[in-house]
FIMI-636425 format. One record per residue (C-alpha): y, z, x. Coordinates in steps of 0.001 Angstrom, whole numbers. Each point is the difference from the previous one (the first is absolute). Layout:
BEGIN
<rec <Y,Z,X>>
...
END
This chain:
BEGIN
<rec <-39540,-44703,3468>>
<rec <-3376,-1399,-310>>
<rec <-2874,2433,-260>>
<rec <-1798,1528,2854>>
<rec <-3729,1345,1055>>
<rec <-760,1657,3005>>
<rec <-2787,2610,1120>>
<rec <1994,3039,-1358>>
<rec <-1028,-978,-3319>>
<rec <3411,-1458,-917>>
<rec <-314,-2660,-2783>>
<rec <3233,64,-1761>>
<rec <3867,-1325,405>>
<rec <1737,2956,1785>>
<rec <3579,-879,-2074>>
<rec <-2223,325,-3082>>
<rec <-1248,3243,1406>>
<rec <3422,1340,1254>>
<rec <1169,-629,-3792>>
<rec <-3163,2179,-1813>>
<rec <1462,2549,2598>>
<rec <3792,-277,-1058>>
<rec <-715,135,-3717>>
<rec <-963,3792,591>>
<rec <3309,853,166>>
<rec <1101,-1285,-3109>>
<rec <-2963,1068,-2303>>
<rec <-133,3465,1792>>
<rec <3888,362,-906>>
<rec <-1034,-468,-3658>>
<rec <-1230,3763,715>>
<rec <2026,1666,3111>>
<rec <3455,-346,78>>
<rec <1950,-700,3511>>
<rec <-2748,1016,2400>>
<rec <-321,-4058,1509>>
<rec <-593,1840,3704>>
<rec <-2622,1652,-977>>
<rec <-1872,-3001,-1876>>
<rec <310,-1571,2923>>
<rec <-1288,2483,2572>>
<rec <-3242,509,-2218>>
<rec <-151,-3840,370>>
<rec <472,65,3399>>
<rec <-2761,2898,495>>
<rec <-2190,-2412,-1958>>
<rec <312,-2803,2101>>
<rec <-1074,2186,2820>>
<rec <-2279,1476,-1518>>
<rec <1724,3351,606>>
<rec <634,3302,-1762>>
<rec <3341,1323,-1214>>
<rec <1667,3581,-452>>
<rec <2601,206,-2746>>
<rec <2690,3214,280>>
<rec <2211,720,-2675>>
<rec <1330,2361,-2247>>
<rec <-2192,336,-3276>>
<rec <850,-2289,-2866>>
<rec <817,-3218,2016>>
<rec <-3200,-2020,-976>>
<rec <-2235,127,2608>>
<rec <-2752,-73,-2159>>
<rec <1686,-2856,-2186>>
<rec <771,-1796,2860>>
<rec <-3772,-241,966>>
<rec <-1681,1,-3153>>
<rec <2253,-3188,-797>>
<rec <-893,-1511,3352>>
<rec <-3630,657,-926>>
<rec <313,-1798,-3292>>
<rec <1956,-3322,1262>>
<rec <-1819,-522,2624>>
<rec <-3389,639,-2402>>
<rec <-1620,2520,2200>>
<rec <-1577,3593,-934>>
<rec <1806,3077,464>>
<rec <-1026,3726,174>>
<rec <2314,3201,496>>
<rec <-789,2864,1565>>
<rec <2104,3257,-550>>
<rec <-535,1919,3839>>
<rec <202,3826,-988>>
<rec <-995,2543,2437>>
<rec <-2955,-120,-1396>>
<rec <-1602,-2907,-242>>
<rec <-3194,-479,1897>>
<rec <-884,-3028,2668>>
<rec <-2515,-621,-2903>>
<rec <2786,-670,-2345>>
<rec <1606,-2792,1540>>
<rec <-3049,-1745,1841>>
<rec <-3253,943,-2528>>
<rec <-2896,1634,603>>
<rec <-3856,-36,-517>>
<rec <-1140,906,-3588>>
<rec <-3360,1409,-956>>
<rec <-1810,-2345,-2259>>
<rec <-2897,1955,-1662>>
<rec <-1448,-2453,-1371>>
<rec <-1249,-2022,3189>>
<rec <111,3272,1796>>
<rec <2681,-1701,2691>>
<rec <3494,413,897>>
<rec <2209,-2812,-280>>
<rec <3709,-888,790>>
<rec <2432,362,-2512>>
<rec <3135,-2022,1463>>
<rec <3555,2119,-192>>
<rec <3289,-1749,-908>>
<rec <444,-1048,3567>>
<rec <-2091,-3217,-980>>
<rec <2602,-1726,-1673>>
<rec <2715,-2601,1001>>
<rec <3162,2113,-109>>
<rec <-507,3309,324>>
<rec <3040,2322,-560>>
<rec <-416,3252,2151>>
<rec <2653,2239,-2496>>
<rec <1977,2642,2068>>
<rec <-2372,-177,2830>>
<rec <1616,2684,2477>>
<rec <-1080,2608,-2502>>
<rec <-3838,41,422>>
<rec <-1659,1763,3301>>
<rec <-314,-2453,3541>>
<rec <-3888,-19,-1195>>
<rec <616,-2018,-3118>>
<rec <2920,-1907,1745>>
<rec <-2548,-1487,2742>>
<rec <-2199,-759,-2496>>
<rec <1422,-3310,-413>>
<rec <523,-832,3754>>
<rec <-3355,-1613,-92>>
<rec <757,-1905,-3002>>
<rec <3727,-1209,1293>>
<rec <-902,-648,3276>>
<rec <-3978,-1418,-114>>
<rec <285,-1033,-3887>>
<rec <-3164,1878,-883>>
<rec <-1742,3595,-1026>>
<rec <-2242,1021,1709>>
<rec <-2417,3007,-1913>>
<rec <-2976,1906,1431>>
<rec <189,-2863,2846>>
<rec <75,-3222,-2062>>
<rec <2937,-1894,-145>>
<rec <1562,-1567,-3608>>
<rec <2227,-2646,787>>
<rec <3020,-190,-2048>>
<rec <1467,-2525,-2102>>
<rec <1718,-2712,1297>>
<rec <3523,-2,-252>>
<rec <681,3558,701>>
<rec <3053,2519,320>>
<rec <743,3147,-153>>
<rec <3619,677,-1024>>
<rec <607,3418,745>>
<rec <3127,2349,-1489>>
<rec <1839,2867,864>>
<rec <2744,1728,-1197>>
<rec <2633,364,3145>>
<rec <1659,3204,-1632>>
<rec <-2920,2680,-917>>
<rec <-1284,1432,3569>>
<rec <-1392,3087,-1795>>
<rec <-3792,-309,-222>>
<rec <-484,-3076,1574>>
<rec <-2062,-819,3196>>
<rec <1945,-2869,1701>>
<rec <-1848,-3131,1433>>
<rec <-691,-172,3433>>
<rec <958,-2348,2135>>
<rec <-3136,-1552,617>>
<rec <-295,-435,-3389>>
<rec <3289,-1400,-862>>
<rec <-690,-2481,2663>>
<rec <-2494,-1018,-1881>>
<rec <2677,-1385,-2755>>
<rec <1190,-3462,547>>
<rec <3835,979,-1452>>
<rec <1683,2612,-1308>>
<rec <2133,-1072,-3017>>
<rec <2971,2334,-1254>>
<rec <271,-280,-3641>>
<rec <3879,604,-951>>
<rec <1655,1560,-3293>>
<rec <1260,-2974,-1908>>
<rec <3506,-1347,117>>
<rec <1767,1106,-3477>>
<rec <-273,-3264,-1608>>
<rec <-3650,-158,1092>>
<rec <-370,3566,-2137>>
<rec <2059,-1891,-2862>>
<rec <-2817,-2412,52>>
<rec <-2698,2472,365>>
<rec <1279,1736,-2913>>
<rec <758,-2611,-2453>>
<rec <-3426,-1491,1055>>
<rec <-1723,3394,-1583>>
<rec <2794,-52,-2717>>
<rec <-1524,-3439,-1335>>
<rec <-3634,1675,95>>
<rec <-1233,-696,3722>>
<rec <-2919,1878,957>>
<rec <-1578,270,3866>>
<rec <-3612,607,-1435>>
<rec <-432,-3190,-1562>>
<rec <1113,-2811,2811>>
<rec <-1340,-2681,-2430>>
<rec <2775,448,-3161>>
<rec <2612,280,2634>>
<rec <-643,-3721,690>>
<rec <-2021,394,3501>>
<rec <-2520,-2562,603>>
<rec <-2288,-1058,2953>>
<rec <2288,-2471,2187>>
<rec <-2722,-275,3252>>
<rec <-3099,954,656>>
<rec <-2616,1295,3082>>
<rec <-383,-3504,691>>
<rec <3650,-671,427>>
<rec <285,2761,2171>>
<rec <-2951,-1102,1692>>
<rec <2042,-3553,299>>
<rec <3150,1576,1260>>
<rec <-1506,2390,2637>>
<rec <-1765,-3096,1722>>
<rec <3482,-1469,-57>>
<rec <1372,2931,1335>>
<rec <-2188,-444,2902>>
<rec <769,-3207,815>>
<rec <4180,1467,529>>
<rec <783,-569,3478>>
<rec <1660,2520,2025>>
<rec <1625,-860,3341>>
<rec <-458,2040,3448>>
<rec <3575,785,15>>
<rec <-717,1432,-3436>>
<rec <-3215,2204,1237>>
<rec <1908,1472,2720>>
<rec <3034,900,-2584>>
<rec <-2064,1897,-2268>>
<rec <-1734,1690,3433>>
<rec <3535,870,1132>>
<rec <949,1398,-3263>>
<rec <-3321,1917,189>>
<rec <763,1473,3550>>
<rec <3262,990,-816>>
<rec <-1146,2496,-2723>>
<rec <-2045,2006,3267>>
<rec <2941,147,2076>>
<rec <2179,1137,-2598>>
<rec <1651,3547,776>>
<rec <-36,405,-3925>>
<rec <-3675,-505,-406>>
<rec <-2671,2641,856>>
<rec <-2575,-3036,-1220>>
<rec <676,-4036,260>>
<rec <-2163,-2601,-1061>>
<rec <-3303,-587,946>>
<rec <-1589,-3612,782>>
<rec <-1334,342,-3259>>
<rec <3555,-51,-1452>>
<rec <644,-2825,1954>>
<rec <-2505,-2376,-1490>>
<rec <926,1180,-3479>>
<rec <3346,-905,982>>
<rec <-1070,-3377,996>>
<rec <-2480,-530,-2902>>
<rec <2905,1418,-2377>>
<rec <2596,-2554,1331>>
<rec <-2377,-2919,-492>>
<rec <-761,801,-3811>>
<rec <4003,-58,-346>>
<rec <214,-2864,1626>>
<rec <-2652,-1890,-2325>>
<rec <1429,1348,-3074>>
<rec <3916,-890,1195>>
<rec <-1231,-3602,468>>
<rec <-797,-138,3549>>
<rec <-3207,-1496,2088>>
<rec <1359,2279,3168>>
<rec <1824,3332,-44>>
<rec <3849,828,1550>>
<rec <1390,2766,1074>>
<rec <1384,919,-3312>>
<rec <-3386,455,-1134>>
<rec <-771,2197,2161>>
<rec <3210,2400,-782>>
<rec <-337,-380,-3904>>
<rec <-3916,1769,690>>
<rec <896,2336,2974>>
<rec <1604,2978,-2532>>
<rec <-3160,491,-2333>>
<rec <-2820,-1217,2113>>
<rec <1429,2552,2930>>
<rec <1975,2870,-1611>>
<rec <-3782,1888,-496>>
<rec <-903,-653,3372>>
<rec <2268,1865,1746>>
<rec <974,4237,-208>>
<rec <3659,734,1361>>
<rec <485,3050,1966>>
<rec <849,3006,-1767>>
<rec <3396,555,1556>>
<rec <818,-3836,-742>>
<rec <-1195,981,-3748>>
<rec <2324,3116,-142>>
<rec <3371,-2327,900>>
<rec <-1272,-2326,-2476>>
<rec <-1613,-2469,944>>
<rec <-2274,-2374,-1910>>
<rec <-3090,-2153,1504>>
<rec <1992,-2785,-1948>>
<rec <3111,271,2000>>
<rec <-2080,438,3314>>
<rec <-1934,-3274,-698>>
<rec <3372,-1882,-1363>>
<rec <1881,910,2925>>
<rec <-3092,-1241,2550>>
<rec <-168,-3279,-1756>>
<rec <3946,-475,496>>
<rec <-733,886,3894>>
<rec <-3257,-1921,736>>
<rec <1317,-3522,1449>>
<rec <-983,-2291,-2953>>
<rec <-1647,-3587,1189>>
<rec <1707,-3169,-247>>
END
């Protein structure tokens, strides 16, 4: 395919982009063992520029699994440990008194970064968790009424652990919303353990990415590339009013105190065309659409608490509307 140029800024060969993207997976897997979903919804949430919310049990490699994303796609990285408490100051920065010019001036927090991992962040107060709305949703600080724009890419990749309730202040739904997907991260299979383990038996260690044989694959330019690509993904009106019905099915839902708002809907959309970019693909199919609908809707929805007592899951709910919702031809 020859190269292309258009307004968007697009100056590169979209299969050669598409490949810089691909190569994550296999460089990142020189770190993280059997978490390929995952790799690929953080891609995803790049290409959209979106935000992502990892649960799982502690010890899974979240942090790994970021920190190694950070490092082959050559980007910066900062973690933040949410405790209850941590100050809005903490995570965003704050003005500093400089006594020798007599002045305050603005001493950036680890917000301003590329990747920012937001550690356990159900157990700081709703204060310090809408701290970073701003940043997520306008991509700047703003601090005694001037705005800091942040660095370009950006994401917050947020954890928490689905098991410890005690202590924690759960996010609300305006602010998971605000999250592009939700990615589960599962225990390993046994032989991925095996592999874990004889990794660290022949002297792996997570703090230093660079012995372990992880090495910049892309760059913010080839994300730049591929995003511009991205855009370009075609998406039928047969397609549109799929993901709407899908959307509209979650409010009528007698399981569902809360369905998806339009907002879901377009990350839905924008979700399914990054899948269908990366897959290959200059327009998205249906199947795109279901491969996105469990983590970029399973947030956006709260089940009824008498559904929740028999059981029920907002993953079930959403997998048994997509089997419903008449799929187009």
């Amino acid at each position: 395919m020859d190269p292309t140029t258009d307004n968007a800024g697009y100056t590169g060969d979209p299969d050669t982009a598409r490949a810089s993207l691909e190569a994550l997976r296999a460089e990142i897997a020189k770190a993280v063992v059997g978490q390929d979903p995952a790799v690929t919804g953080l891609v995803v949430a790049l290409l959209c520029r979106g935000h992502v919310l990892l649960e799982g049990v502690p010890g899974v490699a979240k942090t790994l699994l970021v920190r190694a994303l950070a490092s082959a796609l050559d980007l910066g990285t900062k973690r933040v440990q949410f405790t209850p408490d941590l100050m809005p100051s903490d995570v965003t920065g704050s003005l500093v008194y400089d006594a020798r010019t007599a002045a305050f001036s603005f001493q950036p927090g680890p917000v301003f970064t590329n990747l920012l991992l937001a550690d356990e962040i159900n157990r700081t107060p709703p204060k310090t968790q809408s701290s970073l709305l701003e940043a997520m949703e306008e991509r700047q600080v703003t601090v005694d009424g001037t705005p800091h724009p942040l660095p370009e890419p950006f994401l917050v990749a947020a954890t928490q652990n689905p098991v410890e309730y005690e202590g924690t202040y759960p996010l609300p739904e305006a602010q998971l919303d605000r999250f592009l997907l939700k990615l589960t991260i599962p225990l390993p299979s046994r032989q991925d353990e095996i592999d874990v383990l004889t990794r660290h038996a022949e002297g792996f260690d997570p703090r230093d990415l660079r012995a372990a044989g992880v090495r910049p694959v892309a760059n913010a330019a080839d994300l730049q590339n591929a995003r511009a690509a991205v855009a370009k993904t075609t998406v039928s009106p047969d397609i549109t009013a799929y993901v709407v019905d899908i959307c509209r099915a979650t409010r009528e839902s007698p399981s569902l105190a809360l369905g998806v708002s339009p907002r879901g809907a377009t990350a839905l959309l924008a979700t399914s065309r990054a899948w269908a970019w990366l897959t290959g693909r200059d327009y998205v199919i249906p199947d795109d659409v279901k491969a996105l609908a469990l983590p970029t809707l399973r947030h956006r929805v709260q089940l009824r608490p008498e559904a929740e007592m028999e059981g029920v899951t907002a993953d079930s709910v959403i997998t048994a509307i997509l089997a419903h919702v008449p799929v187009p031809r």
